[in-house]
C-alpha positions in Angstrom: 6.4 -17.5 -15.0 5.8 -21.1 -13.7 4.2 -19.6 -10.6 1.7 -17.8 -13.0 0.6 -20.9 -14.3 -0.1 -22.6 -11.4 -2.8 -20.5 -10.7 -4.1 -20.5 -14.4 -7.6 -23.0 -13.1 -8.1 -20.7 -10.8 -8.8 -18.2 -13.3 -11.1 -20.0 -15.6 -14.1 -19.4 -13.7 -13.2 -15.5 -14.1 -12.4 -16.1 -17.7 -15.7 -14.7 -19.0 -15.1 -11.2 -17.3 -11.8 -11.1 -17.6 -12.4 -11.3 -21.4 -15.0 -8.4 -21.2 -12.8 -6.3 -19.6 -10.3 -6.8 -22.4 -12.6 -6.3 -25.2 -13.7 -3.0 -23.5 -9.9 -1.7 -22.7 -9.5 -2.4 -26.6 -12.7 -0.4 -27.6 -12.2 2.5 -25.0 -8.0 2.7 -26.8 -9.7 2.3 -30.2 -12.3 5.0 -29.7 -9.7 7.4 -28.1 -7.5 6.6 -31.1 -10.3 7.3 -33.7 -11.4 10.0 -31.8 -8.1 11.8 -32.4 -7.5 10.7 -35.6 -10.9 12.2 -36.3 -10.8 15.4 -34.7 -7.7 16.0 -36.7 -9.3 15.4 -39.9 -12.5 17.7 -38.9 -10.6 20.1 -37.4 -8.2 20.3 -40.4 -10.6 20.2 -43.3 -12.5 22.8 -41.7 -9.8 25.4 -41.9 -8.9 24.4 -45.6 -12.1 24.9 -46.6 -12.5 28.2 -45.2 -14.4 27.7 -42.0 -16.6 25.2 -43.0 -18.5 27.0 -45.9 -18.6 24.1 -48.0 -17.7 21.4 -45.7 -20.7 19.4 -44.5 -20.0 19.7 -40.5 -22.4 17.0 -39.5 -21.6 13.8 -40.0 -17.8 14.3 -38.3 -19.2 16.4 -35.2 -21.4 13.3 -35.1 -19.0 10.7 -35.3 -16.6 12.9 -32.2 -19.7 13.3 -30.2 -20.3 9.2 -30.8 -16.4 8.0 -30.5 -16.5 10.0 -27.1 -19.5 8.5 -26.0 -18.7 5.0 -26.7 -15.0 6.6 -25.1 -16.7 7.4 -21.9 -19.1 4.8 -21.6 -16.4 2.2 -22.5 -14.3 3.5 -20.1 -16.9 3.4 -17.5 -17.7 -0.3 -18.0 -14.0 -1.4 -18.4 -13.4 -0.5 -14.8 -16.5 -1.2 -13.4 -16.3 -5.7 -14.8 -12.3 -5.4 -15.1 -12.3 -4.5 -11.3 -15.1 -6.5 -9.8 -13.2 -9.6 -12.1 -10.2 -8.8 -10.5 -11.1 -8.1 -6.9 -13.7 -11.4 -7.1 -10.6 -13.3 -8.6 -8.0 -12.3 -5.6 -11.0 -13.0 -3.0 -10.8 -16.5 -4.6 -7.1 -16.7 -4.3 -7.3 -15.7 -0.7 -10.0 -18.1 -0.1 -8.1 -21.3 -2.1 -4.8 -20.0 -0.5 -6.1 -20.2 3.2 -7.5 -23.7 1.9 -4.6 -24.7 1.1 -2.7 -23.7 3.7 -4.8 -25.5 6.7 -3.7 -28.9 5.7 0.0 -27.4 6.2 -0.5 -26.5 9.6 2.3 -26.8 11.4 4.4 -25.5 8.8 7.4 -27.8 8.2 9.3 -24.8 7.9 8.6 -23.2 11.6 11.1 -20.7 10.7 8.3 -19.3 9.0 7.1 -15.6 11.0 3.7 -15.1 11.7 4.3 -11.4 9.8 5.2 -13.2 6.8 2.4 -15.2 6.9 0.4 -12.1 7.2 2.2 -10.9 4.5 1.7 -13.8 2.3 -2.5 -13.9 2.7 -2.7 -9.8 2.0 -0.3 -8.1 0.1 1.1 -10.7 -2.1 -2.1 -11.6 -3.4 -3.0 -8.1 -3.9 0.4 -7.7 -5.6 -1.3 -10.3 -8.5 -3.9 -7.5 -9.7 -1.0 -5.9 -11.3 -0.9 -8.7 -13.7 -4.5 -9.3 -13.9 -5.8 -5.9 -14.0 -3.6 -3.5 -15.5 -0.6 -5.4 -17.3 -2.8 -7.8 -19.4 -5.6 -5.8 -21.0 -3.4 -2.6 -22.2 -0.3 -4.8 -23.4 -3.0 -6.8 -26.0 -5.1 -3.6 -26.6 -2.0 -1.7 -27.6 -0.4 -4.8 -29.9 -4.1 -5.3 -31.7 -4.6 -1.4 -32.4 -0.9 -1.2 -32.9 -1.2 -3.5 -35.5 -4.3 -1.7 -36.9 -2.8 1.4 -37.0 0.0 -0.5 -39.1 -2.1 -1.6 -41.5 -3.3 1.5 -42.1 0.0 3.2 -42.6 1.2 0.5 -45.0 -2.2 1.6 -47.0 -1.7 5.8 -47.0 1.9 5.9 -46.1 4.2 3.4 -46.5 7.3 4.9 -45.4 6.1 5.5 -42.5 4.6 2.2 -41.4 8.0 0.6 -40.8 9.2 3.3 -38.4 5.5 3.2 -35.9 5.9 -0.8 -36.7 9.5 -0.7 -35.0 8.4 2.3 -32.7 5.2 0.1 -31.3 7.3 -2.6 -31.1 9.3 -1.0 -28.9 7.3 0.4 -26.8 5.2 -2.6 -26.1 7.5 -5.2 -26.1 11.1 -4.3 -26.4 11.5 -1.0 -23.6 9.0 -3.5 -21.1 10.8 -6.6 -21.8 13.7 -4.6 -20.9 12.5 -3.3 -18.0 11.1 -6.7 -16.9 14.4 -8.2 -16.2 16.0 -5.1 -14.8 13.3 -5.5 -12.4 13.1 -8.5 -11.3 15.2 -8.8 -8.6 14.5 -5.4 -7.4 10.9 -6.9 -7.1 11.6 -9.4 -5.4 14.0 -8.2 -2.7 11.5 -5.4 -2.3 8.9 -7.8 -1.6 11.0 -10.0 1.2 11.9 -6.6 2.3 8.8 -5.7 3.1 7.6 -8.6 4.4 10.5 -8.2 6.6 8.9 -4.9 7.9 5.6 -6.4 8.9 7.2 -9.0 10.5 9.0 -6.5 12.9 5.8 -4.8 13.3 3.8 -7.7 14.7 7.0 -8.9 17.1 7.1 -5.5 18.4 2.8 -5.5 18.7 3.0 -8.8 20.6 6.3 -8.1 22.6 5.6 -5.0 23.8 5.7 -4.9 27.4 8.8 -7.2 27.4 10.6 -4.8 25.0 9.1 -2.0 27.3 10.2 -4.1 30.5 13.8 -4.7 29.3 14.2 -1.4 27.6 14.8 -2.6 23.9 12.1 -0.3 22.7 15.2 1.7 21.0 17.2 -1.6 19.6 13.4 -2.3 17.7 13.0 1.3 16.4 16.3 1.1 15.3 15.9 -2.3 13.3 12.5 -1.0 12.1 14.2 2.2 10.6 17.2 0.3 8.9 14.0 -2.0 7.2 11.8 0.7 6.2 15.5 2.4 4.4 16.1 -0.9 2.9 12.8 -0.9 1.5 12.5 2.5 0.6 16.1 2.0 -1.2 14.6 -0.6 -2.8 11.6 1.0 -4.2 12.9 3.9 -5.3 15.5 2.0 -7.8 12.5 0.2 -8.9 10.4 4.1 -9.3 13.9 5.3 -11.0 14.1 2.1 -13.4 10.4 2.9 -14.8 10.5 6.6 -14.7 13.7 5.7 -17.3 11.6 3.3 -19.2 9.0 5.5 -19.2 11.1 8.5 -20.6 12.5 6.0 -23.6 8.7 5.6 -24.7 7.9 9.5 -25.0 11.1 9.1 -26.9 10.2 6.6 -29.3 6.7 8.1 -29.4 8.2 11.4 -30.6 10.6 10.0 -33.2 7.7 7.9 -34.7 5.4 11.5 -34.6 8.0 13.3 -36.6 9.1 10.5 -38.8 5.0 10.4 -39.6 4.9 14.0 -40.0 8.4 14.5 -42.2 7.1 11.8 -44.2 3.2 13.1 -44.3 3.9 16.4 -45.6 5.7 15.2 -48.4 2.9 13.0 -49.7 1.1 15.7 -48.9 3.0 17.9 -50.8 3.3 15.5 -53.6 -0.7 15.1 -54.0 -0.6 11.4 -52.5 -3.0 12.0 -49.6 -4.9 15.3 -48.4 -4.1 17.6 -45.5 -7.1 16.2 -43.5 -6.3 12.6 -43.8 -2.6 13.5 -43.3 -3.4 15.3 -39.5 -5.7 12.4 -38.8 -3.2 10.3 -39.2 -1.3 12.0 -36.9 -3.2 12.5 -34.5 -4.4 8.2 -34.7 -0.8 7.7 -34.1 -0.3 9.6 -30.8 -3.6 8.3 -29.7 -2.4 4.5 -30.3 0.9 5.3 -27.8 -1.7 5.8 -25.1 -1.4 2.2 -23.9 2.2 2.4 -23.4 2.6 4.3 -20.3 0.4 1.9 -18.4 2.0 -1.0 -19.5 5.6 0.6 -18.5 3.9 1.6 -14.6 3.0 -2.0 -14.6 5.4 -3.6 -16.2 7.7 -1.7 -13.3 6.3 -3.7 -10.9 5.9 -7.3 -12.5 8.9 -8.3 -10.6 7.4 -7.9 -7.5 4.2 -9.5 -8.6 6.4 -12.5 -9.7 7.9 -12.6 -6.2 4.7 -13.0 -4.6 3.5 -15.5 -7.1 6.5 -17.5 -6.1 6.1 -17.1 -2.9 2.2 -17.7 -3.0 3.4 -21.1 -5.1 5.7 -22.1 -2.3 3.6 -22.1 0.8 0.7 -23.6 -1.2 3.0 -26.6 -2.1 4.4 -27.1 0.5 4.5 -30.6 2.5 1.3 -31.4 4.3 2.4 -31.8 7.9 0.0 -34.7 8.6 -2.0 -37.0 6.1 -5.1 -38.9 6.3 -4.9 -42.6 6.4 -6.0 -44.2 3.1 -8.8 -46.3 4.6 -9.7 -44.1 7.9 -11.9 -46.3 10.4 -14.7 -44.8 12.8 -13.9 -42.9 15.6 -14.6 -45.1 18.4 -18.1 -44.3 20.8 -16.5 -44.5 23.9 -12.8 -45.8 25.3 -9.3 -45.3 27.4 -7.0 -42.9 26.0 -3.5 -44.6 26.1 -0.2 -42.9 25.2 2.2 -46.4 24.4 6.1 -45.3 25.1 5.7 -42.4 22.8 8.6 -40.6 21.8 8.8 -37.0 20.1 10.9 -33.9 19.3 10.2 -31.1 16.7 12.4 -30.6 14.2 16.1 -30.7 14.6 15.7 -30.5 18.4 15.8 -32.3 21.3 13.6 -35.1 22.4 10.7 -33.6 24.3 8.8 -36.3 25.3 10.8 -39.7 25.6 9.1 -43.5 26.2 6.1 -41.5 27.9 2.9 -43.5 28.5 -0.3 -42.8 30.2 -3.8 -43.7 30.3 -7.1 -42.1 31.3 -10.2 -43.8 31.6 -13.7 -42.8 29.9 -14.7 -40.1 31.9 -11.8 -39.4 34.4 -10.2 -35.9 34.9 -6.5 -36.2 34.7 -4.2 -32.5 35.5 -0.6 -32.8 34.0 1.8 -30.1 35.9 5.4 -29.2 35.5 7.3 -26.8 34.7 7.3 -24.3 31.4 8.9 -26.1 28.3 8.1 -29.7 29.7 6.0 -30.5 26.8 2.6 -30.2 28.8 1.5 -28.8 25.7 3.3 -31.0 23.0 1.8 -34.2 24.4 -2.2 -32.6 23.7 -1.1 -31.9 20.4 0.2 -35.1 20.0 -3.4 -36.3 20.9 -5.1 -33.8 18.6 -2.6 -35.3 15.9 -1.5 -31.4 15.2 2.2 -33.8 15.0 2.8 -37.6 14.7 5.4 -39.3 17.3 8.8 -40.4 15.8 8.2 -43.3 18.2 4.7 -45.5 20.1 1.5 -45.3 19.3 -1.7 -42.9 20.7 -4.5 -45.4 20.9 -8.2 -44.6 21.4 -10.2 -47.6 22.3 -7.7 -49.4 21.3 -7.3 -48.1 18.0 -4.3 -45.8 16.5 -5.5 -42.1 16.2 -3.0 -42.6 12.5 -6.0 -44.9 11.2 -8.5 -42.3 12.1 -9.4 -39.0 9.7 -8.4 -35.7 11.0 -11.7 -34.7 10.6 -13.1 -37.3 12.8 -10.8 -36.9 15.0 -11.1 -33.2 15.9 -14.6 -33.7 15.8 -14.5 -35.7 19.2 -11.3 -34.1 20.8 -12.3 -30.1 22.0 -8.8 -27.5 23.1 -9.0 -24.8 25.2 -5.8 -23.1 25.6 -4.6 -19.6 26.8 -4.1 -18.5 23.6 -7.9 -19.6 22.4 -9.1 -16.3 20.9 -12.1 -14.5 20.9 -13.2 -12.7 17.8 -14.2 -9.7 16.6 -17.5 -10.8 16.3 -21.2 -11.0 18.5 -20.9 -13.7 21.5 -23.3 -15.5 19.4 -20.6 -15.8 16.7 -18.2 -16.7 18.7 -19.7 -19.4 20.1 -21.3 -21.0 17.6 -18.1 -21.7 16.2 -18.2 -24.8 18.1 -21.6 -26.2 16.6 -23.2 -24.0 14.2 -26.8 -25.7 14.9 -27.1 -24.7 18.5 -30.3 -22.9 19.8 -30.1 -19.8 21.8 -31.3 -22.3 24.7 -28.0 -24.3 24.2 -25.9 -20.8 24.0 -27.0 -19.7 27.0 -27.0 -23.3 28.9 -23.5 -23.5 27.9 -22.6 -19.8 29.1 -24.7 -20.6 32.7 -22.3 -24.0 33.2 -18.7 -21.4 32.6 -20.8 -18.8 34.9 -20.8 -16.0 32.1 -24.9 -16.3 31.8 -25.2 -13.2 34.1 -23.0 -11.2 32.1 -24.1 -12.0 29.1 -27.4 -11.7 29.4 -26.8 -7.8 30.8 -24.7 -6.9 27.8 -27.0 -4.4 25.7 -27.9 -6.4 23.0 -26.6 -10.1 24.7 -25.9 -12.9 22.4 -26.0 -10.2 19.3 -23.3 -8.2 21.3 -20.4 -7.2 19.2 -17.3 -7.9 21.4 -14.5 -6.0 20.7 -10.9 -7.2 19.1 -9.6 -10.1 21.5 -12.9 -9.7 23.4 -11.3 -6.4 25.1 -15.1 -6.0 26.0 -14.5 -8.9 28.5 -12.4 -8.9 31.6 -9.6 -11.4 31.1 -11.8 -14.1 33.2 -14.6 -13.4 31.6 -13.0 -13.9 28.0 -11.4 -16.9 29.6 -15.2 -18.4 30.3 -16.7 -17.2 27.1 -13.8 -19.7 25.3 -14.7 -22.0 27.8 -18.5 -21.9 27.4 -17.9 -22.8 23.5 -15.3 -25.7 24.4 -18.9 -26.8 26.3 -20.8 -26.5 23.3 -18.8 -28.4 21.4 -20.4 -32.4 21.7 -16.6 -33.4 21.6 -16.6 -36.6 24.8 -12.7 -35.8 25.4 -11.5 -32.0 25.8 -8.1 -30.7 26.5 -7.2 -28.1 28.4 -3.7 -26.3 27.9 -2.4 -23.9 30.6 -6.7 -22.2 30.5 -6.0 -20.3 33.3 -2.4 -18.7 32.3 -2.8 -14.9 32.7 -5.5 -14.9 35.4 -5.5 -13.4 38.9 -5.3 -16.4 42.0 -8.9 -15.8 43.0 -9.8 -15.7 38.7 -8.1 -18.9 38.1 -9.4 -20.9 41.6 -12.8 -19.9 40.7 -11.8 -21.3 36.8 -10.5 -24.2 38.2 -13.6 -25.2 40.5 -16.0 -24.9 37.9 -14.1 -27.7 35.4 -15.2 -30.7 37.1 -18.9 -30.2 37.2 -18.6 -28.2 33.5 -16.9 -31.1 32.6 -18.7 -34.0 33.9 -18.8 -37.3 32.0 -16.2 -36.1 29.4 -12.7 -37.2 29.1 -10.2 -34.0 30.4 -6.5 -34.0 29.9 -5.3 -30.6 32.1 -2.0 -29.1 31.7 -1.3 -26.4 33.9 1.6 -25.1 35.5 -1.5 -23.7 38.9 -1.9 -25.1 42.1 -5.0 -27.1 42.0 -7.9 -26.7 44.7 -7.5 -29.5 47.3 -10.6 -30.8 46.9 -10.5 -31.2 42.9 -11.3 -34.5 41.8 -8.3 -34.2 39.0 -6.2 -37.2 39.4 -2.7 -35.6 39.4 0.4 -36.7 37.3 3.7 -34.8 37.4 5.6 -34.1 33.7 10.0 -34.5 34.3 12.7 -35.5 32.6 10.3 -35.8 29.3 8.1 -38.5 31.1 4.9 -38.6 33.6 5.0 -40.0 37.0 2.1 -39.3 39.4 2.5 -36.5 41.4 3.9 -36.8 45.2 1.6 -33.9 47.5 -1.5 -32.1 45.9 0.2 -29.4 44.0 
């Protein structure tokens, strides 16, 4: 329950609607109830008086026709704010979650799949409206009419009160509570076992034509099938667990309705209240139970909300990978880049980068080669402060890129790497990304200088284009030199470049690799590639072996 209360501020801004949609789950359970309760007593004083020959008929078909009115219309309304409180309540959590969770990038925890990720942002945040939505409202509604209906009892039939008392009891709180804790760790094994599933899913998306390549397509569908039996194993004890719980309600329902009506007839019977009053009471009672079998549906999967409000809580609190300095200083207008015997390694792992320094001049074009797990990669993150050396210093002009803000920082330093993405979105979308304030002019200026301006310009509605998901619209060079037109855009003066052309056919990636230096001109560019570089390209070359630079023998 302590992950439930962490997200308690985030509900005060909902509280207003939230509490609407309570007061009208009360008055749509009251008006059922006295809508019952009535018809009994209509329905019944009718017969006794023969049809209604001296019963006055209009003011109780008046009060049915209104308590099913105000039933309806309640009704109506309860889903209509209830929903749009909840649904505008989980788009904040997703919101406040994906807040939270950029400062946290690179997890700590790089165990952590991608799937579960997914997982974590979609269906454990929608697991919370079963608390929100459903669980809350009908478990108060049913404990005030409940209570009502009590009072009432203890008024016309006192012997009776004490057994709907104890059989409302256990129906709300008892038979759920019960339930709860059975539960629970179904819940929340069926939640990591589902997670689980989607994590398989994506692995076998994104490693498909390896799995098809090494013939392990039959090892994954295996794996998959064992998950989805877990989880189906899982979900049906949790379906069996409430279908019992639900069965002990109609139970304790039906020995309350006959302890009412045992005890009814013989205060009937004995002159103490009429026949009317005596099947309205009746009838009040079974209406008051209809709470109870929503509570028990949700109540079957609390544990599973539970789960992914611990969850939820343990990703949002995680350690921030990398702070902000207390007193951050300016990001200096110009300077040398200069890695100072800088030493790192991820997590329990080896040293990838040991005593490595370099230095590039304002302006110059330096291409970093070597092979595939050199830490080409690790040493532009290291720049972009995405991780924080265990030993030297990255200096900018001089100063330590620890004293300057994140912000700032990324601000000034633009990536393009083979896994920049384009969006399901319009070109103009996607580029903009990189400054939100730039003119069509400035779109298309940067699109000319990565040579997509033809292309563009001949899609059928251009910049308003919708590209399709990973910009399969685009050839593969052309989605390379959309990504690279916005890394233009961006007024960053130092830009990185991580393996850009990785993917691309020779003639693709020469024709890529021409175009940086003039694209590029007057900007700082870090290059890490693993391609032979044109002759003729003004990159000064540096080799990356044995976890340290050295400049590179022969043109590579």
């Amino acid at each position: 329950m302590k992950s439930l209360l962490f997200f308690a501020p985030l509900f005060r801004p909902h509280a207003r609607r939230l509490a609407l949609a309570l007061l009208l789950s009360l008055v749509t359970l009251a008006a059922g109830t006295a809508l019952l309760g009535v018809s009994g007593w209509f329905l019944t004083a009718t017969a006794l008086t023969a049809l209604g020959v001296s019963f006055n008929l209009f003011a109780p078909s008046s009060m049915v026709r209104g308590f099913s009115f105000i039933r309806i219309l309640s009704r109506y309304f309860e889903k209509l704010v209830g929903h749009n409180a909840t649904l505008t309540l989980l788009s904040d959590l997703r919101r406040w979650l994906f807040g939270a969770l950029f400062p946290r990038l690179p997890l700590a925890d790089r165990s952590l799949r991608h799937g579960d990720l997914v997982t974590r942002m979609s269906a454990d945040i929608d697991a919370l409206d079963t608390i929100f939505l459903i669980a809350i409202g009908p478990f108060l509604a049913a404990l005030v009419l409940g209570g009502a209906l009590t009072a009432v009892l203890f008024f016309l039939l006192p012997g009776a009160a004490w057994i709907y008392l104890g059989a409302i009891a256990t129906s709300v709180l008892l038979i759920p509570t019960i339930l709860a804790r059975t539960t629970r760790t179904l819940g929340r094994d069926a939640v990591e076992a589902a997670a689980s599933l989607r994590g398989h899913v994506l692995d076998a998306i994104a490693g498909h034509d390896d799995l098809i390549a090494f013939g392990q397509a039959g090892f994954v569908a295996a794996r998959f099938n064992a998950a989805s039996k877990t989880l189906a194993r899982l979900r049906n004890r949790q379906g069996l667990a409430t279908s019992i719980a639900a069965a002990a309600v109609q139970i304790v329902t039906a020995i309350a309705l006959l302890a009412i009506v045992v005890i009814g007839l013989n205060a009937v019977q004995a002159g103490i209240i009429g026949g009317p009053v005596f099947a309205g009471i009746v009838f009040a009672a079974l209406g008051s139970f209809e709470a109870t079998a929503v509570i028990v549906r949700s109540i079957g999967k609390l544990g599973a909300a539970l789960a992914s409000a611990e969850r939820l809580h343990q990703i949002a609190t995680a350690p921030i990978a990398i702070t902000d300095p207390a007193r951050p200083v300016p990001f200096p207008a110009t300077g040398a880049i200069a890695f100072e015997a800088v030493t790192f390694s991820y997590p329990n792992a080896e040293p990838v980068l040991s005593d490595l320094s370099l230095t590039a001049a304002p302006g110059e074009h330096i291409a970093i080669s070597g092979p595939s797990g050199a830490g080409k990669s690790s040493l532009l993150h290291l720049l972009l402060r995405l991780y924080d050396p265990q030993a030297g210093a990255i200096r900018i002009s001089g100063i330590d890129i620890r004293d300057i803000a994140q912000a700032d920082l990324h601000a000034h330093i633009a990536l393009l790497s083979q896994q920049s993405p384009v969006f399901l979105d319009t070109v103009r979308n996607n580029l903009l990304i990189a400054r939100p304030d730039a003119t069509d002019a400035e779109l298309y200026a940067a699109l000319r200088n990565a040579r997509l301006e033809t292309t563009i310009r001949a899609l059928p509605h251009g910049l308003d284009t919708i590209l399709g998901e990973t910009g399969t619209t685009l050839s593969a060079g052309q989605a390379r030199r959309l990504c690279l037109a916005r890394t233009l855009l961006a007024p960053a003066p130092i830009v990185l470049l991580d393996e850009p052309t990785a993917g691309l056919d020779r003639e693709t990636e020469l024709a890529l690799l021409a175009d940086f230096p003039n694209a590029l001109a007057g900007r700082t560019v870090l290059l890490a590639t693993h391609a032979l570089l044109p002759e003729n390209t003004r990159f000064r070359r540096l080799a990356l072996t044995d976890r340290t630079l050295r400049e590179a023998d022969q043109p590579q």
